[in-house]
C-alpha positions in Angstrom: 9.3 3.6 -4.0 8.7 1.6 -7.2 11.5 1.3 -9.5 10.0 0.0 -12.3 11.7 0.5 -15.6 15.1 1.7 -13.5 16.4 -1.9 -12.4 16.3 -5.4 -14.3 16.7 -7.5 -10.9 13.3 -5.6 -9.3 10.8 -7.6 -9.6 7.4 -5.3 -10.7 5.0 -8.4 -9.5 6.0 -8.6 -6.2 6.2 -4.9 -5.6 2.4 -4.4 -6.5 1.9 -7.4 -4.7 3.2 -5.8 -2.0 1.8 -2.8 -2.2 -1.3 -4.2 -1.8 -0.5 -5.4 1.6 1.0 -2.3 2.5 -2.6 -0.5 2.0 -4.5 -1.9 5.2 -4.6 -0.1 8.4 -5.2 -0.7 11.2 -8.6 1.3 10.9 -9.8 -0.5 8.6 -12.5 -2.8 8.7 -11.3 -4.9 5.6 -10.9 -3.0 1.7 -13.0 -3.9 -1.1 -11.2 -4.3 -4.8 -12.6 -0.8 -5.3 -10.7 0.6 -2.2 -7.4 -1.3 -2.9 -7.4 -0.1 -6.3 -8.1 3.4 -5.0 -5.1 3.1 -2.4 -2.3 1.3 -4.4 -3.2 3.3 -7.9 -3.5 -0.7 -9.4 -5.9 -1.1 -12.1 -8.5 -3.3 -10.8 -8.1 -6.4 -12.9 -4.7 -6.1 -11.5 -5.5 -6.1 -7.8 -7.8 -8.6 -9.0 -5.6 -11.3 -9.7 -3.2 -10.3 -6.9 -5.8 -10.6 -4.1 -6.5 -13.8 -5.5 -3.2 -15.2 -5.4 -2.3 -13.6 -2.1 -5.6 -14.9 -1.3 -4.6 -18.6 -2.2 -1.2 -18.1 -0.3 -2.7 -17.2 3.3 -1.3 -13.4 3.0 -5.1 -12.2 2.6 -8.4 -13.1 3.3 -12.4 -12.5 2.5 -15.7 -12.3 4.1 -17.3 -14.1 1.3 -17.1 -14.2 -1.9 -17.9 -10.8 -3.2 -17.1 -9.5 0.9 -13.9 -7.1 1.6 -10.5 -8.5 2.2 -8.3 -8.4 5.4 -4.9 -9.4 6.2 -4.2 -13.3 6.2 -3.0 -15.8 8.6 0.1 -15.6 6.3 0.9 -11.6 7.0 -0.1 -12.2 10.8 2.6 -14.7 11.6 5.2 -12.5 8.9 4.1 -9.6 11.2 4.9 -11.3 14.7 8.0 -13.1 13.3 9.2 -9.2 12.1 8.1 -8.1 16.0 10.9 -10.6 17.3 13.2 -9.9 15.4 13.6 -6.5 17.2 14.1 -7.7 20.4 15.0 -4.1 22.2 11.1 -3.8 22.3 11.0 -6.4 25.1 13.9 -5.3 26.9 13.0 -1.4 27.4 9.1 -2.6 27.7 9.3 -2.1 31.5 11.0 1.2 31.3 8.7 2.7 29.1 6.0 1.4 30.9 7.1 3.2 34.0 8.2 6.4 32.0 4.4 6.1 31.0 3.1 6.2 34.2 6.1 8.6 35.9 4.9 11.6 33.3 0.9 10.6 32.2 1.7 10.6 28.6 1.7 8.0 25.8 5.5 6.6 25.6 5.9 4.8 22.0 8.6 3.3 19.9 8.0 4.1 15.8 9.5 3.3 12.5 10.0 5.1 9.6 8.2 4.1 6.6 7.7 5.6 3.2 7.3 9.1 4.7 4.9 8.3 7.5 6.3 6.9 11.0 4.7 3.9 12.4 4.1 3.0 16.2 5.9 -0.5 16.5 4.9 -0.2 20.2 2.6 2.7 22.3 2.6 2.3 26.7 -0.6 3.9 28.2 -0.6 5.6 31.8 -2.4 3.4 34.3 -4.3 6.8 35.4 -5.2 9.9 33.6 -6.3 10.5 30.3 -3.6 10.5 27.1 -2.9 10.8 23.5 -5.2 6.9 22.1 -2.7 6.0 19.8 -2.3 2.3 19.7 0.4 0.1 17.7 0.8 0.6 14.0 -0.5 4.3 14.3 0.8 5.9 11.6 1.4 9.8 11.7 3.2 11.9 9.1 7.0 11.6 9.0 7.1 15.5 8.3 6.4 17.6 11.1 6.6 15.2 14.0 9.3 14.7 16.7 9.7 10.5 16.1 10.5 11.5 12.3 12.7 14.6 13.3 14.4 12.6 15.9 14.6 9.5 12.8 15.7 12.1 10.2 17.9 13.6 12.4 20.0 10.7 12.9 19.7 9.1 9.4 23.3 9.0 7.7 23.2 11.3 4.5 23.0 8.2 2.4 19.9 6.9 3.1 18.4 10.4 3.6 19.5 11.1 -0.5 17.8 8.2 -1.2 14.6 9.9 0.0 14.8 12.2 -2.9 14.1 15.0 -0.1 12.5 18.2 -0.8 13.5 22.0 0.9 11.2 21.1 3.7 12.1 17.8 4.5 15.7 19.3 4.5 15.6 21.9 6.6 13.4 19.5 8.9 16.5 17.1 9.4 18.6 20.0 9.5 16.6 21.6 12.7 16.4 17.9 13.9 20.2 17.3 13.7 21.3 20.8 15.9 18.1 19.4 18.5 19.6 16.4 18.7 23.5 17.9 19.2 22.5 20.2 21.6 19.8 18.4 23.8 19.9 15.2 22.7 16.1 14.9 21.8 14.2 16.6 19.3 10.5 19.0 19.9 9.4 19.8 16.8 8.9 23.9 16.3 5.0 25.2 16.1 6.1 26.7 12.9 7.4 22.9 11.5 4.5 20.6 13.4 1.9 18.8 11.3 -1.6 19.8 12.5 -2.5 18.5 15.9 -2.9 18.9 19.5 -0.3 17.0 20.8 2.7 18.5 22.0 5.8 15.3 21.9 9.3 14.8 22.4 11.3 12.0 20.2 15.1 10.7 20.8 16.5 7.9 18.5 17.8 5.1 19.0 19.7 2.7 16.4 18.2 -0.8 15.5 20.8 -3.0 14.0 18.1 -5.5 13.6 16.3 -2.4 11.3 19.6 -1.3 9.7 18.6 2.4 10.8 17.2 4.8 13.5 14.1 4.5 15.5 12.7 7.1 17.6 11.6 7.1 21.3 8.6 9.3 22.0 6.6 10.8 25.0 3.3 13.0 24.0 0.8 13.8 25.4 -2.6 16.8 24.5 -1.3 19.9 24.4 -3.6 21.1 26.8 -2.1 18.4 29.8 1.2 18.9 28.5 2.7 21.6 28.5 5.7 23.1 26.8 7.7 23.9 29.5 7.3 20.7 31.4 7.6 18.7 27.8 11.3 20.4 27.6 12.1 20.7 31.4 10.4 16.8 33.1 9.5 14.9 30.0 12.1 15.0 27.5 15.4 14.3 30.6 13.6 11.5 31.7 12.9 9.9 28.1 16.7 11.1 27.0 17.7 8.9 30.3 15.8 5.8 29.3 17.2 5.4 25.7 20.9 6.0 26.8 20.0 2.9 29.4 18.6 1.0 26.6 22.1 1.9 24.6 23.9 0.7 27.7 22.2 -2.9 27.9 22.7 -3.7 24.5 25.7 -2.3 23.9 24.9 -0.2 21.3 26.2 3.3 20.4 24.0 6.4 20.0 22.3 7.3 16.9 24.3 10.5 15.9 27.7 8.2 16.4 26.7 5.4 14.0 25.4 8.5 11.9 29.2 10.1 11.9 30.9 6.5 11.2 28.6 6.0 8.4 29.6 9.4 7.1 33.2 8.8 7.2 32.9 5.3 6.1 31.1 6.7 2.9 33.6 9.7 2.6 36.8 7.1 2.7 35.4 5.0 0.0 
């Protein structure tokens, strides 16, 4: 969220230069200036000069000289030096490889960004067929059980920064009484973004990340069904991230969530 105009210390370069790096996927097979400009909502002289100097720097590069753009030897090593520096993804790898493989769905770790939630991490079944995400999917934050389960455990603080909407409220707030009462989060048909994939989501909190993460199992909604989603699936994920809590000595979610509350509310 820009802040342009609001703060003397933000620097507005930076954050367009940013945002231009923020506008590749994973899909894509590079971005011309055209599709960059059409993305970020930068004038394109201005992504002109800005994939030129992120050009010059490492952070992008281009099939040619009038050719698209794609991500830099620069952003790959900032993106594998970020990877490391969360290192719970190594230590529960093996779990939710086997959790994977125990229930035939996709098992995933995501972050919240902006208001999407992006895959840091996705485990594949060694047999049967399964939801294809890979890492850095990105699915909508609103309407999905890694960003209920996220929201649901995101001290009030950082969720006001959000400037939230009714819907995004009352999201949390059915995310928060999940959480309280099962310990995981399945988002209501009435609340889901369009899909077929029925998923369960339980957070866990990164002090690397400073907030949340959520835990996910999903699978098509026509191999998954509700009842074993609530009754099989969701236990056995719920089990795995309270032994990841254990082995790093962390405490649950909605606990750091409370302290942050009354740390704010003493202040």
């Amino acid at each position: 969220m820009s802040q342009t105009g609001t703060d003397r210390k933000f620097a507005n370069t930076l954050e367009r230069g940013l945002r231009i790096l923020e506008a590749f996927t994973i899909h894509d097979v590079g971005l011309t200036h055209a599709q960059i400009s059409e993305r970020t909502g930068l004038p394109k002289p201005t992504v002109s000069r800005l994939t030129y100097t992120l050009s010059e720097l490492g952070y992008l590069s281009q099939n040619g000289r009038n050719g698209r753009f794609f991500p830099g030897p620069a952003a790959l090593v900032l993106g594998t030096t970020a990877t490391f520096s969360v290192p719970f993804l190594e230590i529960v790898a093996g779990d939710m490889q086997r959790l994977a493989d125990k229930t035939g769905t996709l098992t995933a770790v995501s972050v919240r960004y902006r208001d999407m939630m992006v895959l840091l991490r996705a485990w594949h079944p060694a047999t049967g067929q399964t939801v294809g995400a890979q890492s850095g999917h990105r699915i909508p934050l609103l309407g999905s059980s890694s960003g209920q389960a996220v929201l649901g455990a995101l001290d009030d603080i950082r969720f006001e920064r959000m400037t939230p909407g009714s819907a995004l409220r009352a999201f949390r707030k059915n995310g928060y009484a999940q959480l309280m009462r099962d310990g995981f989060t399945i988002v209501p048909r009435e609340m889901r973004y369009p899909g077929r994939v029925n998923a369960v989501s339980v957070p866990y909190f990164a002090p690397a990340l400073g907030q949340p993460v959520g835990f996910s199992c999903g699978g098509p909604t026509g191999s998954l069904a509700d009842q074993r989603l609530r009754e099989e699936v969701a236990p056995a994920l719920r089990a795995a991230v309270h032994s990841l809590e254990q082995r790093t000595d962390q405490a649950p979610a909605l606990s750091i969530r409370a302290q942050i509350t009354r740390e704010s509310g003493a202040s």
